[in-house]
C-alpha positions in Angstrom: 88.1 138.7 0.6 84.6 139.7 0.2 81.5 138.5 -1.2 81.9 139.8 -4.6 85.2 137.8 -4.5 84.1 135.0 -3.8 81.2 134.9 -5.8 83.8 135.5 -9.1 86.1 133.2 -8.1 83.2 130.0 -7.0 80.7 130.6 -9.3 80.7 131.2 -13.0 77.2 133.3 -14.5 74.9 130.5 -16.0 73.9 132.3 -18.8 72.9 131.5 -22.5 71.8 133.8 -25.2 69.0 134.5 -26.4 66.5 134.8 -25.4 63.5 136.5 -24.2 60.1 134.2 -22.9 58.1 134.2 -26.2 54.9 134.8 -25.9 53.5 131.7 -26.7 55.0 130.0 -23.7 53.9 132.2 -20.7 52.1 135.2 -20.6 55.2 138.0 -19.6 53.5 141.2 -18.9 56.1 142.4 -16.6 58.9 141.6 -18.6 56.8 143.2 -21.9 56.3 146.0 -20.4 60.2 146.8 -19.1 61.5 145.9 -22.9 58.8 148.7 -24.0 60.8 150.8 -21.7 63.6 150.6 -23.1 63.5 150.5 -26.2 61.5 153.4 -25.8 65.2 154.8 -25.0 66.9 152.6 -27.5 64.9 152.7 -30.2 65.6 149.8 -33.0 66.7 147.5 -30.7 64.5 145.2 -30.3 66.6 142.1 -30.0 69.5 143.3 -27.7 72.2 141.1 -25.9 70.3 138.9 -23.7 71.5 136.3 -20.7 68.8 133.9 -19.8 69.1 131.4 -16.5 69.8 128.3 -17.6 67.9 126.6 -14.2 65.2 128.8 -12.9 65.0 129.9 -9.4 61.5 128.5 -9.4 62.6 125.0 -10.2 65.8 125.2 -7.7 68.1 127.1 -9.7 70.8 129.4 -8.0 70.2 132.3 -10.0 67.4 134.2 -9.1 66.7 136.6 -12.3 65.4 134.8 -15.4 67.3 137.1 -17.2 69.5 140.2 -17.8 69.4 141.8 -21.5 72.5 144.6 -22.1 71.5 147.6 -24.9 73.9 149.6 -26.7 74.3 153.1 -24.6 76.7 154.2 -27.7 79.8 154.7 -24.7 78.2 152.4 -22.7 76.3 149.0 -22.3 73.4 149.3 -20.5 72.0 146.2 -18.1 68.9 145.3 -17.1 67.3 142.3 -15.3 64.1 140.7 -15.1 63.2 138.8 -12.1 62.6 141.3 -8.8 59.2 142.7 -9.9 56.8 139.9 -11.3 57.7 139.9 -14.7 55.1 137.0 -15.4 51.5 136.4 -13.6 50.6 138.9 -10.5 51.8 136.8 -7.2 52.0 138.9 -4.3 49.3 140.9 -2.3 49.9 144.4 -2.8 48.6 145.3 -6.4 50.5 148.5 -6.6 54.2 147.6 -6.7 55.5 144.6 -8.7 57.3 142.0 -6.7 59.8 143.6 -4.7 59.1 147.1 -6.7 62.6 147.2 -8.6 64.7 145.9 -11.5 68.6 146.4 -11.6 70.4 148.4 -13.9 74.2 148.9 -14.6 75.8 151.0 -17.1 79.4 149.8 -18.1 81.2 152.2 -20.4 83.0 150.6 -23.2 86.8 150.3 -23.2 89.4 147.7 -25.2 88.8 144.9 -23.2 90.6 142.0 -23.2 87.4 139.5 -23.3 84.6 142.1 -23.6 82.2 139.0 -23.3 83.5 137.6 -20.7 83.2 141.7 -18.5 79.4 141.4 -19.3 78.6 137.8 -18.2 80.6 139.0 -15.2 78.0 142.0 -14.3 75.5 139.3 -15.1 77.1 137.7 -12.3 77.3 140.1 -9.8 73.8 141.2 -10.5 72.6 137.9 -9.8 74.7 137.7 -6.3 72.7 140.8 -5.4 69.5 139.7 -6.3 70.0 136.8 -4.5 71.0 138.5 -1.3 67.1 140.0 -1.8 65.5 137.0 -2.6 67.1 135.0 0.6 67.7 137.2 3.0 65.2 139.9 2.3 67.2 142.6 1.7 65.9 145.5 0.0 67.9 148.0 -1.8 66.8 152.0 -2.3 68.3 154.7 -3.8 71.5 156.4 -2.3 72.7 153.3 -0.7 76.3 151.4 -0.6 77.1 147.6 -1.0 80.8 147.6 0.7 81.9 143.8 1.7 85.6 145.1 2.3 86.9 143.4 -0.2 90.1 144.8 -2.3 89.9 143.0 -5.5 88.0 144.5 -8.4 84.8 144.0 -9.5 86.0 143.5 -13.2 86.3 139.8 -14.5 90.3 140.0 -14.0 89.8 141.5 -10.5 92.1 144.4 -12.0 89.9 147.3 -11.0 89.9 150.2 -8.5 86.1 149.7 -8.0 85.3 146.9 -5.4 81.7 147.9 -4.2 78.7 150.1 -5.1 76.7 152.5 -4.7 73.2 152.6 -5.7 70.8 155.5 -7.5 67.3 156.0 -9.1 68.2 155.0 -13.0 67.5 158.8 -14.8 67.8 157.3 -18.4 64.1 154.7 -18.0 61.2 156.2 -16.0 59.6 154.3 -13.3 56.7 152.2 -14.9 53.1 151.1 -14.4 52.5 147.3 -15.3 49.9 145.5 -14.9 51.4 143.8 -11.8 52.3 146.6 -10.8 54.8 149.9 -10.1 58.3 149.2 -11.3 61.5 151.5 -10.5 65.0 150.8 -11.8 68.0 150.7 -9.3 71.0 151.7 -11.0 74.1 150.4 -9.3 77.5 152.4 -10.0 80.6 150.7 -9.0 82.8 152.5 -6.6 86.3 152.4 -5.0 87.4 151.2 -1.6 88.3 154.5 -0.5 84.9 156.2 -1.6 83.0 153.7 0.0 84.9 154.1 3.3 83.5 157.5 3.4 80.0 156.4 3.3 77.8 156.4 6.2 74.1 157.5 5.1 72.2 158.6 2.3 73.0 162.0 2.3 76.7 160.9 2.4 76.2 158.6 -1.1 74.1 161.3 -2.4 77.5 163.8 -2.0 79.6 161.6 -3.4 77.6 160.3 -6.5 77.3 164.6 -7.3 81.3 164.8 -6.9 81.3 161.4 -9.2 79.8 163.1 -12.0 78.4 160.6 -13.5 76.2 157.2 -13.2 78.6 155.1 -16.3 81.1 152.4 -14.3 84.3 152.8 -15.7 87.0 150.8 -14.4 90.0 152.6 -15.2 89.2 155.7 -13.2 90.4 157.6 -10.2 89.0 157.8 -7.1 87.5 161.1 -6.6 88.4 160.8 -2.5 
């Protein structure tokens, strides 16, 4: 049993939709300036699926992203959070990179699933775990990393999948952005099977295999390409 695992099976994504800070409320310059982003890529969709914490980090909450919005890819849903770089007032010393410097990103491709709803709330979930690994223990992610917990259950909300960990790349479909808290990239996360991540050792190594992967959409139903 692995982290992911556990995680699924203890805790159950606090989510509600929508919405978005408005802008009355708090002044969200980092989170305007990500939604700009993307809707520069998904133009029109200004009001896209969006998962807001129900108890904030900041007021002792367990989920450290304020939120995660999902666009329409056309094959795929597209994730996003909003919570590792300082999507609100500038907080931390170095006034070129935003907070930790990073936002999350998953792309899920679209299939027949049996509770579509409930396969997003559970990326939402999983995102959430990772950010929290970040927020307590420090961790950083980069580019051409892996997140392997050895666990053998899937990563899907019926634990169903092939794909049990991931790997993680530079998001191509956003550009890294200037805000004015600072740089922000986005860390795409692609989910990956046991068997591909037991071949993983460094960057170069995750590099390899995301080039024989072919692609950066998640899609649960396929086969391992080790």
């Amino acid at each position: 049993m692995g982290i992911f695992d556990k995680f699924l099976k203890k805790e159950e994504p606090k989510v509600e939709q929508p919405s978005a800070p408005k802008a009355e409320e708090v002044e969200a310059v980092g989170w305007g300036a990500i939604e700009k982003e993307f809707l520069r890529v998904y133009p029109g969709q200004n009001n896209p699926k969006h998962y807001g914490t129900i108890v904030k980090w900041i007021v002792g909450g367990n989920d450290p992203l304020d939120g995660i919005s999902v666009y329409d890819g056309g094959d795929y849903w597209h994730f996003v959070s909003f919570g590792l770089t300082e999507i609100y007032e500038k907080e931390c010393k170095n006034p070129d990179i935003s907070g930790y410097g990073y936002e999350l990103t998953f792309k899920l491709k679209k299939d027949k699933y049996e509770d579509e709803e409930g396969e997003l709330k559970c990326i939402c979930g999983i995102m959430q775990m990772i950010a929290r690994m970040t927020f307590q223990n420090g961790e950083l992610f980069r580019p051409f990393e892996f997140v392997y917990t050895g666990q053998q259950e899937g990563i899907d909300a019926y634990r169903k999948s092939n794909l049990t960990g991931f790997i993680t790349i530079k998001d191509s479909t956003v550009e890294t952005i200037s805000t004015p808290n600072g740089k922000v990239e986005f860390l795409e996360l692609i989910g990956m099977t046991d068997a591909e991540l037991k071949t993983l050792s460094d960057r170069a190594s995750v590099e390899a295999l995301y080039q024989k992967l072919g692609s950066d959409v998640t899609d649960y139903h396929r086969a391992s390409v080790v």
